[in-house]
C-alpha positions as CSV (number, residue, x, y, z in Angstrom):
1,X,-23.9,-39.8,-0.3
2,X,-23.9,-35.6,0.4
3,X,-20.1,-35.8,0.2
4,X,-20.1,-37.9,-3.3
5,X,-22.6,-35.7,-4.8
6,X,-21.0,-32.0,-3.8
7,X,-17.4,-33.7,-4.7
8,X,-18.3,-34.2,-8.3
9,X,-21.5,-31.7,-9.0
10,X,-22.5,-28.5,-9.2
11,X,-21.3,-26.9,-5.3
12,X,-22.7,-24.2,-4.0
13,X,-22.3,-23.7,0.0
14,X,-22.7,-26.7,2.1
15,X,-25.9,-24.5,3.1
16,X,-27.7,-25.6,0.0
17,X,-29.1,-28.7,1.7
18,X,-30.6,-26.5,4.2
19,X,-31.8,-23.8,2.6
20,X,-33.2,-25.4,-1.1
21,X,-36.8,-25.8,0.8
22,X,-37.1,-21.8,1.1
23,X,-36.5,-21.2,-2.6
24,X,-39.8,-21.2,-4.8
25,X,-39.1,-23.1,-7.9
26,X,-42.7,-21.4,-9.5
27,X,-40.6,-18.1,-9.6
28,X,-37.5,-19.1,-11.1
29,X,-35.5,-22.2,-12.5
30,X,-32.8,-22.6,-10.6
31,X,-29.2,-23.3,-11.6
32,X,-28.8,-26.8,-13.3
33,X,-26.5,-29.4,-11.9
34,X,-23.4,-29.3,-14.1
35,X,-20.2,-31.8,-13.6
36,X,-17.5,-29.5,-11.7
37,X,-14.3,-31.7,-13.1
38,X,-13.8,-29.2,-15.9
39,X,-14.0,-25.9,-13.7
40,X,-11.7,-27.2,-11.0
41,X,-8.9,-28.1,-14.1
42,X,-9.5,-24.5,-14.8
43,X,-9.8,-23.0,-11.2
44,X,-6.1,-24.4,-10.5
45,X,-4.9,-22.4,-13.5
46,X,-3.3,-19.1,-12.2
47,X,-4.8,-15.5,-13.2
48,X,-2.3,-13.5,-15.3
49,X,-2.4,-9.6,-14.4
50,X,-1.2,-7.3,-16.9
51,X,-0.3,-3.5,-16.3
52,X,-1.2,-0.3,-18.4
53,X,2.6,0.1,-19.6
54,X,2.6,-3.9,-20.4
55,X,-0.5,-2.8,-22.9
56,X,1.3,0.1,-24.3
57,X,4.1,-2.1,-25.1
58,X,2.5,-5.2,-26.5
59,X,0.0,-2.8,-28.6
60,X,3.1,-0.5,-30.5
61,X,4.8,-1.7,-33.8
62,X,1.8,-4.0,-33.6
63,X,2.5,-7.6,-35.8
64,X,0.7,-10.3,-37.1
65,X,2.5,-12.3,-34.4
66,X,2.1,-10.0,-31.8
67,X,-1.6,-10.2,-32.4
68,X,-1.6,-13.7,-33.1
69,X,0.0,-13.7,-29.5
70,X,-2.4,-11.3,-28.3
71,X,-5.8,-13.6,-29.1
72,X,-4.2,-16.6,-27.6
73,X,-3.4,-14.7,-24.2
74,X,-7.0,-13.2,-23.8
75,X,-8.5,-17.0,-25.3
76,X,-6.9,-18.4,-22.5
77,X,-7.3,-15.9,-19.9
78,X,-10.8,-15.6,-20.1
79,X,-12.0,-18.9,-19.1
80,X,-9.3,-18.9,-16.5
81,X,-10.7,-15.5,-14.7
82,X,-14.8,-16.7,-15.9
83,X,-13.8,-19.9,-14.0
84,X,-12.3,-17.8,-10.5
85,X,-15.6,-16.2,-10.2
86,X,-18.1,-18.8,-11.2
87,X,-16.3,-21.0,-8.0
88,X,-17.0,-17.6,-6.1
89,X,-20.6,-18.3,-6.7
90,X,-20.8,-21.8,-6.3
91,X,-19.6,-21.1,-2.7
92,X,-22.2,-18.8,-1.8
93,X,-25.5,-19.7,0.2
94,X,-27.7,-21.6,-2.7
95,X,-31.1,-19.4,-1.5
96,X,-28.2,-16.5,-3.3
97,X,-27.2,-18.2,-6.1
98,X,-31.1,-19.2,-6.6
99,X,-32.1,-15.5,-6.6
100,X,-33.3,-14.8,-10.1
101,X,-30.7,-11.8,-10.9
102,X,-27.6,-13.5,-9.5
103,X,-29.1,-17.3,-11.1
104,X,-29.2,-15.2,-14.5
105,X,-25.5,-13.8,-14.2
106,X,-24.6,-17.4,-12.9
107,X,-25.8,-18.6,-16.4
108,X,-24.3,-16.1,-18.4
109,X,-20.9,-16.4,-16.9
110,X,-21.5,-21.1,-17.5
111,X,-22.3,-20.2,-21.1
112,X,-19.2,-17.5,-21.7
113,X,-17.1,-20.1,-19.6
114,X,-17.8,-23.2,-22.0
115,X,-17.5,-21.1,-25.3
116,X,-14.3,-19.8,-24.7
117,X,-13.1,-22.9,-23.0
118,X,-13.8,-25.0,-26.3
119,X,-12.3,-22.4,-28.8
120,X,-8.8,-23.9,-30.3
121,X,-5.2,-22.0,-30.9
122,X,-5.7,-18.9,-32.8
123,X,-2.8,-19.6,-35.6
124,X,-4.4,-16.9,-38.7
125,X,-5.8,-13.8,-39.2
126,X,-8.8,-15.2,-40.1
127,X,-9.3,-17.3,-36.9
128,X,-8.7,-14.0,-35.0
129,X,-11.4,-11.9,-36.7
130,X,-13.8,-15.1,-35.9
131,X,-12.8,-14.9,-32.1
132,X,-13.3,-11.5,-32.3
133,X,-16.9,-11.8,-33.3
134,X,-17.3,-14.2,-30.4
135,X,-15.8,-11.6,-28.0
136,X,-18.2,-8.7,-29.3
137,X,-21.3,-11.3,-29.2
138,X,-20.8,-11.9,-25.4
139,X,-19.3,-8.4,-24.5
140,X,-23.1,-7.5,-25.8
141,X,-24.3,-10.4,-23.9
142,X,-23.1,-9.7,-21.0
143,X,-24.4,-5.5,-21.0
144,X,-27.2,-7.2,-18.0
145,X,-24.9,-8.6,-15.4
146,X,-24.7,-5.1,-13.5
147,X,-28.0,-4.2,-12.7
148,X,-28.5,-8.0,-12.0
149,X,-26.0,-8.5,-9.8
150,X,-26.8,-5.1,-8.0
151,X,-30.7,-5.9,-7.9
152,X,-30.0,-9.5,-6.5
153,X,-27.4,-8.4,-3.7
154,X,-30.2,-6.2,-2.5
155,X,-32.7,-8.6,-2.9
156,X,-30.6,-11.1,-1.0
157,X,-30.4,-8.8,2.2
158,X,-30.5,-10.4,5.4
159,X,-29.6,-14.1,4.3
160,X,-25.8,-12.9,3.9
161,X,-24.2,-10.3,6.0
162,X,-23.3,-7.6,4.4
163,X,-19.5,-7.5,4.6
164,X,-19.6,-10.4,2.7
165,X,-21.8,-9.6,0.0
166,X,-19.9,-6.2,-0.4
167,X,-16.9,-8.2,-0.6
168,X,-18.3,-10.9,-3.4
169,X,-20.1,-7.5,-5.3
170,X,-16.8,-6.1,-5.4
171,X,-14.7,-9.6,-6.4
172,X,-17.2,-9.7,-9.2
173,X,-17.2,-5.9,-10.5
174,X,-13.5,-6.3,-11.0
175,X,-12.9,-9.1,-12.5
176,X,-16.0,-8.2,-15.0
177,X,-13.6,-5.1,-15.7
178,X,-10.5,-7.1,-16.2
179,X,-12.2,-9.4,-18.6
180,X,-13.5,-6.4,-20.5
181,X,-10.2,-4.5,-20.6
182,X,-8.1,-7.5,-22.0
183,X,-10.9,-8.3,-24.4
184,X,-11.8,-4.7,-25.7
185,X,-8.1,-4.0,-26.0
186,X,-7.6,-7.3,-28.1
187,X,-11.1,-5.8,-30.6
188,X,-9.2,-2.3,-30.4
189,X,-6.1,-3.4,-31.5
190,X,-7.6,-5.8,-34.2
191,X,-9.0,-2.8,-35.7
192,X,-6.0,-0.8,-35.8
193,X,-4.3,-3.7,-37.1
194,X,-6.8,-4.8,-40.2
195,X,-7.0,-0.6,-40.8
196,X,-3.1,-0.3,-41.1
197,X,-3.2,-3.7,-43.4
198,X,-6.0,-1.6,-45.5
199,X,-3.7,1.7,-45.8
200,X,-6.6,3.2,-44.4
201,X,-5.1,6.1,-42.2
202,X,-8.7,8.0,-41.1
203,X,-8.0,6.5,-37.7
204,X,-5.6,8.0,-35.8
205,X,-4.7,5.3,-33.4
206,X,-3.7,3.3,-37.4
207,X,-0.2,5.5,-36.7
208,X,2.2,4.4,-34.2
209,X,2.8,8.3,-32.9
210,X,-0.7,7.8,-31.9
211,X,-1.6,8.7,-28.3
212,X,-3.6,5.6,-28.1
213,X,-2.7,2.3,-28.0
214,X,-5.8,0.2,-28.9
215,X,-8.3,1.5,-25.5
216,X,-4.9,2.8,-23.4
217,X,-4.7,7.1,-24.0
218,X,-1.2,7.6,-23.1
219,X,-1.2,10.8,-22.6
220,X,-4.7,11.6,-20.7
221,X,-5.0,15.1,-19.4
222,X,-6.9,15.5,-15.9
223,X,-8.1,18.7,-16.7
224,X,-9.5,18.2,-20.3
225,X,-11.4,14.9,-18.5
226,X,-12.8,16.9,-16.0
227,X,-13.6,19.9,-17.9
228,X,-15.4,17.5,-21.0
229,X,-17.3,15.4,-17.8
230,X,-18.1,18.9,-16.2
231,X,-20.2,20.0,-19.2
232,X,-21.2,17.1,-19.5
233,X,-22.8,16.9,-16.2
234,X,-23.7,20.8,-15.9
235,X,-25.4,20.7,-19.2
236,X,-27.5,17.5,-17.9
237,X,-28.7,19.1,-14.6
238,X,-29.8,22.1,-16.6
239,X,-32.0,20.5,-18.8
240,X,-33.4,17.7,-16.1
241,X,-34.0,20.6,-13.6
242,X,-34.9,23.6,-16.4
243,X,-32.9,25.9,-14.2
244,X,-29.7,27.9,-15.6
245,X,-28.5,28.2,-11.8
246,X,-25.5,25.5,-12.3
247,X,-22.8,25.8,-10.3
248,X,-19.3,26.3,-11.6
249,X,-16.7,23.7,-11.8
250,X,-13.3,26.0,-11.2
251,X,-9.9,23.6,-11.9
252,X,-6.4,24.5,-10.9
253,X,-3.4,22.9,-10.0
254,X,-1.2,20.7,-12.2
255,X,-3.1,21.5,-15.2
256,X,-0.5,19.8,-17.7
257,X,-0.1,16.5,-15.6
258,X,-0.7,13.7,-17.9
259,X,-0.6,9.8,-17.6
260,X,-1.5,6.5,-19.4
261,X,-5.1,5.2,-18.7
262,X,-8.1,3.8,-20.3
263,X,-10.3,7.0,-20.8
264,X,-13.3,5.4,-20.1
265,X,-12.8,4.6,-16.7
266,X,-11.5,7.9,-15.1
267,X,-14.5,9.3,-17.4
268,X,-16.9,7.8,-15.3
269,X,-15.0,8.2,-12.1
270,X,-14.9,11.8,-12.5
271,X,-18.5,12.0,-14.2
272,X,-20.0,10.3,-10.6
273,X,-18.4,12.3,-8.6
274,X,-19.1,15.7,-10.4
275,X,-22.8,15.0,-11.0
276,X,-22.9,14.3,-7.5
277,X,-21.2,17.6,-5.9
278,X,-23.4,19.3,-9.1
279,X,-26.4,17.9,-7.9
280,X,-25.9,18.4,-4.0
281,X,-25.0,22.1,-4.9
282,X,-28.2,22.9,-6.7
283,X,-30.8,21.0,-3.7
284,X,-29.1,22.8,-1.1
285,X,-29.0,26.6,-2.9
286,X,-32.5,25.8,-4.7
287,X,-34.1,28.7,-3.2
288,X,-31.3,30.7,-2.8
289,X,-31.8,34.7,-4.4
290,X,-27.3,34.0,-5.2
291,X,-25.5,31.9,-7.3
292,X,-24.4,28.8,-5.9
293,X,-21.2,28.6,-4.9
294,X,-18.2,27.0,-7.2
295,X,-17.2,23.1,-7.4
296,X,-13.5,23.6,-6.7
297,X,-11.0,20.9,-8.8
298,X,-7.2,21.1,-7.6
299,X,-5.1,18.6,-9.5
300,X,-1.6,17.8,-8.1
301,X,0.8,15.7,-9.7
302,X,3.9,14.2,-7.9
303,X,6.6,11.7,-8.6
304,X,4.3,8.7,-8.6
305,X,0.8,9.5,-8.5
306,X,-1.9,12.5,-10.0
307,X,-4.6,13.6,-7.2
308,X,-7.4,15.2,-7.8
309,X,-9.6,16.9,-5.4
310,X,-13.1,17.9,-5.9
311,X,-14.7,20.2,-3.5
312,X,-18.0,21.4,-3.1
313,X,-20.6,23.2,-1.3
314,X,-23.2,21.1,-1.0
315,X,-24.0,20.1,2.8
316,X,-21.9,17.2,3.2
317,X,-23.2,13.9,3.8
318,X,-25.7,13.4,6.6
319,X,-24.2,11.4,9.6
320,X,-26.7,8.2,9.4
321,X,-26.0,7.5,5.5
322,X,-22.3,8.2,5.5
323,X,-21.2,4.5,6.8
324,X,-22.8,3.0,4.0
325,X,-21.8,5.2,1.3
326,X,-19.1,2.5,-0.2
327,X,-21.5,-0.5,-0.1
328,X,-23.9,-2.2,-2.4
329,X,-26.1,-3.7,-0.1
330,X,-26.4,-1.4,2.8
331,X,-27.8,1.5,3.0
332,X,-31.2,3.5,2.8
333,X,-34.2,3.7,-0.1
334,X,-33.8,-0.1,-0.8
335,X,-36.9,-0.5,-2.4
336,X,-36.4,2.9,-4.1
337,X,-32.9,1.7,-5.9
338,X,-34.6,-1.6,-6.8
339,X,-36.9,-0.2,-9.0
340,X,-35.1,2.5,-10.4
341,X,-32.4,-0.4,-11.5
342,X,-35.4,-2.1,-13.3
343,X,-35.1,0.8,-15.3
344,X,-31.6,0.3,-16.5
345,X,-31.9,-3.1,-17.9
346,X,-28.4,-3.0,-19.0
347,X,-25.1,-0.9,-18.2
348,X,-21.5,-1.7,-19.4
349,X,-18.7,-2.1,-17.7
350,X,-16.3,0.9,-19.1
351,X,-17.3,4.2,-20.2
352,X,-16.0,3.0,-24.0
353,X,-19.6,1.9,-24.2
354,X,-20.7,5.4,-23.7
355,X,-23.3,6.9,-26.2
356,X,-24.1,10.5,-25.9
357,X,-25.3,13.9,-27.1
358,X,-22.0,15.0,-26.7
359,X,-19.0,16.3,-28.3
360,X,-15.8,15.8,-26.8
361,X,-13.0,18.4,-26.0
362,X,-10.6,18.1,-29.0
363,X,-8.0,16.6,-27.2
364,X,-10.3,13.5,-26.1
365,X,-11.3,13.1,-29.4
366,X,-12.0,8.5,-29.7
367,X,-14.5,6.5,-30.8
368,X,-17.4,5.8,-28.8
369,X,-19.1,2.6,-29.5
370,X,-23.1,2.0,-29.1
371,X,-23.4,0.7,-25.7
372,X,-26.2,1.0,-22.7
373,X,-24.3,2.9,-20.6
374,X,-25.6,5.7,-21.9
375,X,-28.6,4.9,-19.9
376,X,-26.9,5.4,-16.9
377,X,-24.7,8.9,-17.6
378,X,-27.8,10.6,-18.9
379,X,-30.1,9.0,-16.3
380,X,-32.0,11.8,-14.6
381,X,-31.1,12.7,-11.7
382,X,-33.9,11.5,-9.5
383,X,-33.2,8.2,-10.9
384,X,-30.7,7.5,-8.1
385,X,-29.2,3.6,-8.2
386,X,-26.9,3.7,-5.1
387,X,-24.2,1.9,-6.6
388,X,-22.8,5.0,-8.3
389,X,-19.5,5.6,-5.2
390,X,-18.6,2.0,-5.1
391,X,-18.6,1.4,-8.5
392,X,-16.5,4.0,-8.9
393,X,-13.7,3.6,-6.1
394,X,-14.1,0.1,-8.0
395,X,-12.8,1.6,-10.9
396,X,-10.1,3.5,-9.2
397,X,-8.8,0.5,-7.1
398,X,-8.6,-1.3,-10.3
399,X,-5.4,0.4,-11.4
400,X,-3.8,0.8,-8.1
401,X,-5.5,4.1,-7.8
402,X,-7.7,5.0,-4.9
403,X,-10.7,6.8,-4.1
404,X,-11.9,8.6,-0.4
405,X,-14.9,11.0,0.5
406,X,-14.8,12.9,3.4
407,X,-17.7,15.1,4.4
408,X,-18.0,18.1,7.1
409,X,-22.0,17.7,7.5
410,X,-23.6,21.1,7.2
411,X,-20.9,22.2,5.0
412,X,-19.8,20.2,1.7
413,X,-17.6,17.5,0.5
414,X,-14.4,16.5,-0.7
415,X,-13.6,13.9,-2.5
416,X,-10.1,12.7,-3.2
417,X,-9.2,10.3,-6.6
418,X,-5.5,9.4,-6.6
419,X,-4.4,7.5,-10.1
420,X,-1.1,6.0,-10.4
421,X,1.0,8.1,-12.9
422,X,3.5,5.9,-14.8
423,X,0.6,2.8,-15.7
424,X,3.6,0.7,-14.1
425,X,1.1,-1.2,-11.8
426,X,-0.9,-4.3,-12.2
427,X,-5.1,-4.9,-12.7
428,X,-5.9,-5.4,-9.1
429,X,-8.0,-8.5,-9.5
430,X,-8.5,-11.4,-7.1
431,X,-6.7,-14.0,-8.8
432,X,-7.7,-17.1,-7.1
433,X,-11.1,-17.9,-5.9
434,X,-11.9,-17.5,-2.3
435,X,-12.1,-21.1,-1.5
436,X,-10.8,-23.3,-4.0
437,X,-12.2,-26.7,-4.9
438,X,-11.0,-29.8,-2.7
């Protein structure tokens, strides 16, 4: 009977039977019982990873066909990757999947999964800019699945251990970015495609010398990011903390060394990690008669990669919190980071989102679009979420790219960010789900 029913329902872990009489059904509805017949068809289908340089390429000399072409890769795609990840969930513990914040994300992703499942062949211009106003209605959507996943991994503490919820969190975080990046590029490119048919030329990414390609900068500058994310951050500490004792950000190096990337996501790599070093500088020399000391940036660029290395001053890390620096579940001030994510109701996914009182070096100059992540940049600093390190070596990972700490205690930090130079490697996304359906 138990066999039958988990063979052609809904199927979270076998646990469910055991654990369903713990979960409160007062608090929260949870999941519905849906037929699984249609996910498995899609579960079976095969993920499709695309590189920076495959973008570039598909986005020049853009075409109705090409974009035509474009639609029907990320129409298909998405439902295949939404479908990968909702198995994920179905596999966890059901007193997890019952928690109200990952239940809400479990129902966001179903919904997302059946729209774009349904939606037929994109053959006309006009039936792209109709998907595209699907994609922007869900993109929107889907601005709470961060802080609800985050708040119901730590909620869920104890029932799962925490390797394994660290590695579901981090599963999840990238394949939300891969979904955004193909689905944001296909909206960018739309744009520059209806703005070239209009003769408008305000745009600059409208000519084909442009140095983007839809959301791909070509030729982003390591020193102009950190320098813009510097102020940035400096100018933010100085009016949270009313002090004009900001420490330095000194850059040398490989100061020309330039490579294809989507801005937004070495944006709010490099903005973590500097409001960090910033913010560790100024509690450690608060009541210091000197200046504190300089946040040194050294940028070196070899054959295959650009590494950046950002030191600082700041103490270091102490001993007890440094193993749990790269998780999302473990760690200290649990209670603390709850709350302070019920305060950020919704983040994005990429730094494209990003909304602030800011003007950006001339050679960054983009569009930003309204988004919530703005919430999270210009958050103050005492609001302190916890997820800010390993959503960032998320980030980094994504684009076969890396990101390590290492911390003398007593002393400072350094942080190294290593980002593959010639955009030649795949999104690194978990392509199949961790245990299929049998």
């Amino acid at each position: 009977m138990i066999r039958s029913r988990v063979s052609t329902c809904y199927q979270p872990h076998s646990r469910i039977f055991l654990n369903s009489a713990s979960y409160s059904t007062e608090s929260h509805k949870p999941p519905p019982w849906r037929p699984a017949s249609i996910l498995d068809e899609w579960v079976e289908k095969q993920v499709r990873p695309i590189s920076l340089r495959q973008l570039t390429f598909f986005g020049r000399a853009l075409t109705e066909p090409r974009l035509l072409s474009s639609a029907n890769y990320v129409r298909t795609e998405l439902p295949t990757r939404l479908a990968h990840r909702l198995r994920d969930m179905q596999r966890l513990p059901y007193v997890v999947v019952a928690n109200p914040h990952i239940s809400t994300v479990y129902e966001l992703y179903y919904k997302a999964f059946e729209k774009f499942r349904t939606i037929p062949e994109i053959k006309s211009l006009a039936d792209n800019n109709r998907y595209c106003d699907v994609l922007r209605e869900m993109l929107k959507e889907h601005l709470t699945v961060i802080p609800n996943l985050a708040m119901g991994v730590l909620e869920c503490q104890g029932l799962v251990k925490p390797d394994e919820i660290d590695r579901f969190l981090n599963t999840m975080l990238r394949a939300r970015i891969s979904r955004r990046v193909i689905a944001e590029q296909h909206l960018a490119l739309t744009e520059s495609f209806n703005t070239s048919q209009e003769s408008i030329k305000s745009d600059p990414r409208t000519d084909q010398n442009s140095d983007f390609v839809g959301e791909v900068f070509l030729k982003c500058n390591a020193k102009d990011v950190v320098e813009s994310c510097g102020k940035f951050a400096q100018e933010l500490m100085r009016q949270s903390s009313g002090s004009n004792k900001i420490p330095e950000i000194n850059i040398k190096g490989h100061l020309d060394a330039t490579f294809p990337y989507i801005l937004g996501h070495l944006e709010y790599i490099i903005g973590e990690l500097l409001r960090n070093s910033i913010q560790a500088v100024m509690e450690k020399y608060r009541e210091s008669p000197t200046d504190p000391p300089p946040i040194e940036v050294l940028i070196c660029e070899a054959s295959q990669y650009v590494t950046m290395r950002i030191s600082d001053r700041g103490g270091g890390v102490p001993r007890e919190i440094f193993p749990t620096l790269w998780s999302f579940s473990k760690g200290p001030r649990t209670q603390d980071r709850l709350e302070n994510l019920g305060q950020v109701p919704t983040l994005a996914a990429t730094m494209q989102e990003l909304e602030v009182p800011r003007k950006m070096e001339a050679g960054l100059k983009r569009t930003y679009r309204e988004g919530s992540l703005s919430t999270l940049s210009s958050r103050p600093p005492n609001l302190r979420l916890g997820i800010g390190l390993p959503m960032s070596r998320v980030y980094a990972e994504y684009w076969a790219g890396s990101l390590e700490l290492h911390s003398l205690e007593g002393y400072g930090v350094d942080a190294f960010l290593q980002i593959s130079k010639l955009g030649n490697k795949n999104e690194q996304v978990t392509t199949r789900a961790s245990v299929d359906a049998v």
